[in-house]
Phi, psi and omega in degrees: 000312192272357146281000177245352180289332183288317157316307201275337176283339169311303189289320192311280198309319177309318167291342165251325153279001168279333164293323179270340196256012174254298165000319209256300180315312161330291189288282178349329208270286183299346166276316192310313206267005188280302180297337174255358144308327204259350184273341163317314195294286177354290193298307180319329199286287148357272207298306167336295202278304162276005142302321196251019116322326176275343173310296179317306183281012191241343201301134200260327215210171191250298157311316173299326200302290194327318160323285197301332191310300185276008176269294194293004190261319171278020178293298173279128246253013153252022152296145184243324174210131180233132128187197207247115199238124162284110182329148113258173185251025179282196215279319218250351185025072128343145146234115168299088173270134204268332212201115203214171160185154168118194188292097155248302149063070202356068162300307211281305169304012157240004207255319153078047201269180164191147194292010173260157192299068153223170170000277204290350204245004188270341195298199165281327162345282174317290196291011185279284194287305188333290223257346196069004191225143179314163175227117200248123169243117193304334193200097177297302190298011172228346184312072155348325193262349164299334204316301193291358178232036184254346164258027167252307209283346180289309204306319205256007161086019183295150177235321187223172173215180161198160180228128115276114212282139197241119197281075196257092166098207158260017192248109155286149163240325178167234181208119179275109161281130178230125177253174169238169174258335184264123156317126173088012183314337187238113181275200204256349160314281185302303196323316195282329192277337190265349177268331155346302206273314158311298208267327151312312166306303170280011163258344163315304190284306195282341170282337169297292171291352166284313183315277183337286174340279210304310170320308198305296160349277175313309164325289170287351144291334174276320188295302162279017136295262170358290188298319208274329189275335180298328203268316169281311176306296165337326197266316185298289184314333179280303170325288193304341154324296209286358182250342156296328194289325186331281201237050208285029152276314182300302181305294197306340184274336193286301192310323177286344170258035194266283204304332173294344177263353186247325162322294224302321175303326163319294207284013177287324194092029164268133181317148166309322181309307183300312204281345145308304188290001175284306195298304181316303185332290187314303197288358216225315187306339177234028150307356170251012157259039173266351157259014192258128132321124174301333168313321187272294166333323195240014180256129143350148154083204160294117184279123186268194198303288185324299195284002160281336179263345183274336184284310189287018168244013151346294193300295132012314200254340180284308197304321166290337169253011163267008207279359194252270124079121157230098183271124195296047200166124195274068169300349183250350173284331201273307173334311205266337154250016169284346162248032205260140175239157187286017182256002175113348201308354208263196212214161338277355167280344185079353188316202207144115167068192172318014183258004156250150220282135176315305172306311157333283169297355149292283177348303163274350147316287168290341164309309175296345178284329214261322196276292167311341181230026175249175195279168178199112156008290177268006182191130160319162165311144187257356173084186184217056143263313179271018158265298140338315186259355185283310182300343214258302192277008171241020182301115181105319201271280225256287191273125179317122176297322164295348177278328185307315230270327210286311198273350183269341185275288205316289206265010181264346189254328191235032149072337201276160194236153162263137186268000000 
């Protein structure tokens, strides 16, 4: 008897500690599937906040961002609906919503929400913008401050939510909403990484409208930069009218070596912006022979020594009456040196090498060219071969040598002509 009393308190105590180590397995279980719920939440949260940083560096507008902000959060399938509601300062402080993605099925056209202290202003939304601070509701279908958007969000499987306020400052812009399907969905792990993701989003929003500002700027600025260039180019032209009617040898010569300084500055490879201002110069460089006697301009024959110094204070007289002018270019330095060469021999300074302006020395390439093989009052054409060889055999000497090279290629290798 008292071996089998023995037997049965073995199997008892066997049986009780086989009861605690199943006790003990449970629980072991149940933290285990508790850490890897919460470690699901995590990664998900994780995953969320870097997709919609690469959202962010890629983001071109403020409406796209958003969109996409709420596409990549339900990218993770145990989100169900995100999206995004603007304060408004209206009468009734509206939260507008800008941005949705997920399961919605126009949910968003009932939910009527709005950020003032009333019934509807109560939800996590509202109380969100209200207060700055996350709003979490853990159990829509028990949730009290849900009660007016709880059969739209039950019908469609919403369980839980979170609202985050999106922060520029002291300034709320609005709220990032996320529903879940499962109750109790946002531990204080996700709370921190989705409020992580809400302060991007609103550093998003506001670098994106600076952009935008700044774009906006720009625009009206090339727009009146556009008008400021129309208004000058007129004024050039209305010079060179009037010095054509003067002097229509003189007008025709400036527009053919304007467009010939500006090929060769092309085939130099200088940006367009510089060869407009190579183009004013050029349409410009001799406007200052509206102070040269028509007489002299316009005489048959041999020029003498005197009326050679009155032609040669052109540059000088051109550079005085364009200097009130502020041309986005140094059109009155180039003017003004268009006749200087680089061993010093040229007028009215005297310059010599790099102390003249590249433009300057394209200029007087084509000047010379243009001037030598066109016809003249005082002298037939000299053609243009011995224009061409005059620049050839001072190349370096006289003339910039890349302007030579640049201008002996258009016309001996690409066909161009004067016109």
């Amino acid at each position: 008897m008292n071996e089998i009393n023995r037997t049965r308190e073995q199997l008892e105590n066997e049986n009780a500690a086989l009861s605690r180590r199943v006790c003990e397995l449970e629980r072991e279980k149940s933290l285990h599937e508790q850490t890897q719920k919460e470690l699901l939440r995590v990664t998900r949260a994780l995953k969320a906040l870097s997709i919609c940083n690469r959202t962010l560096m890629r983001a071109e507008n403020v409406s796209g961002f958003l969109k996409q902000i709420c596409c990549d959060i339900i990218s993770q399938r145990e989100y169900r609906l995100a999206w995004i509601g603007f304060a408004e300062h209206d009468e009734q402080k509206t939260v507008r919503p800008v941005a949705q993605c997920g399961y919605e099925e126009g949910y968003l056209d009932t939910v009527n929400i709005t950020w003032a202290d009333t019934e509807r202003g109560q939800g996590p939304t509202g109380t969100a913008i209200r207060t700055g601070k996350p709003v979490i509701a853990k159990d829509i279908p028990t949730n009290q401050t849900f009660a007016p958007w709880r059969a739209e969000a039950v019908k469609r499987g919403y369980a839980s939510s979170i609202a985050l306020p999106l922060i520029s400052g002291k300034r709320i812009l609005g709220s990032l909403n996320i529903y879940a399907a499962e109750p109790d969905a946002f531990d204080a792990d996700e709370v921190n990484l989705l409020t992580e993701l809400g302060n991007n989003v609103t550093y998003g929003i506001g670098a994106l409208e600076m952009r935008a500002k700044r774009e906006q700027a720009e625009a009206g600025l090339k727009e009146s930069l556009g008008k400021l260039k129309k208004a000058l180019n007129g004024t050039i032209y209305a010079l060179t009218e009037i010095l054509q009617r003067r002097d229509p040898y003189t007008a025709g010569h400036q527009e053919r070596v304007a467009e010939l300084a500006c090929a060769i500055a092309r085939e130099m490879g200088l940006s367009e912006d510089r060869i407009e201002g190579i183009r004013m110069a050029g349409l410009l460089h001799d406007i200052g022979k509206i102070h040269v006697p028509y007489e002299i301009l316009a005489r048959p024959g041999r020029i003498s020594d005197l009326e050679t110094d009155i032609i040669e204070t052109h540059a000088r007289v051109g550079y005085e009456i364009l200097k009130t002018i502020e041309f986005p270019w140094p059109v009155l330095d180039t003017i003004l040196q268009h006749q200087e060469r680089l061993d010093g021999s040229g007028y009215p300074a005297g310059l010599s090498g790099d102390r003249i302006l590249l433009e300057a020395r394209i200029l007087a390439v084509a000047d010379v060219v243009e001037a030598m093989s066109s016809h003249r009052p005082y002298r037939p054409t000299l053609g243009m071969d011995m224009a061409l060889k005059e620049i050839s055999d001072y190349r370096d000497i006289r003339y910039d040598a890349d302007a030579v090279d640049a201008c002996l290629r258009l016309f001996n290798e690409k066909g161009y002509r004067i016109i």
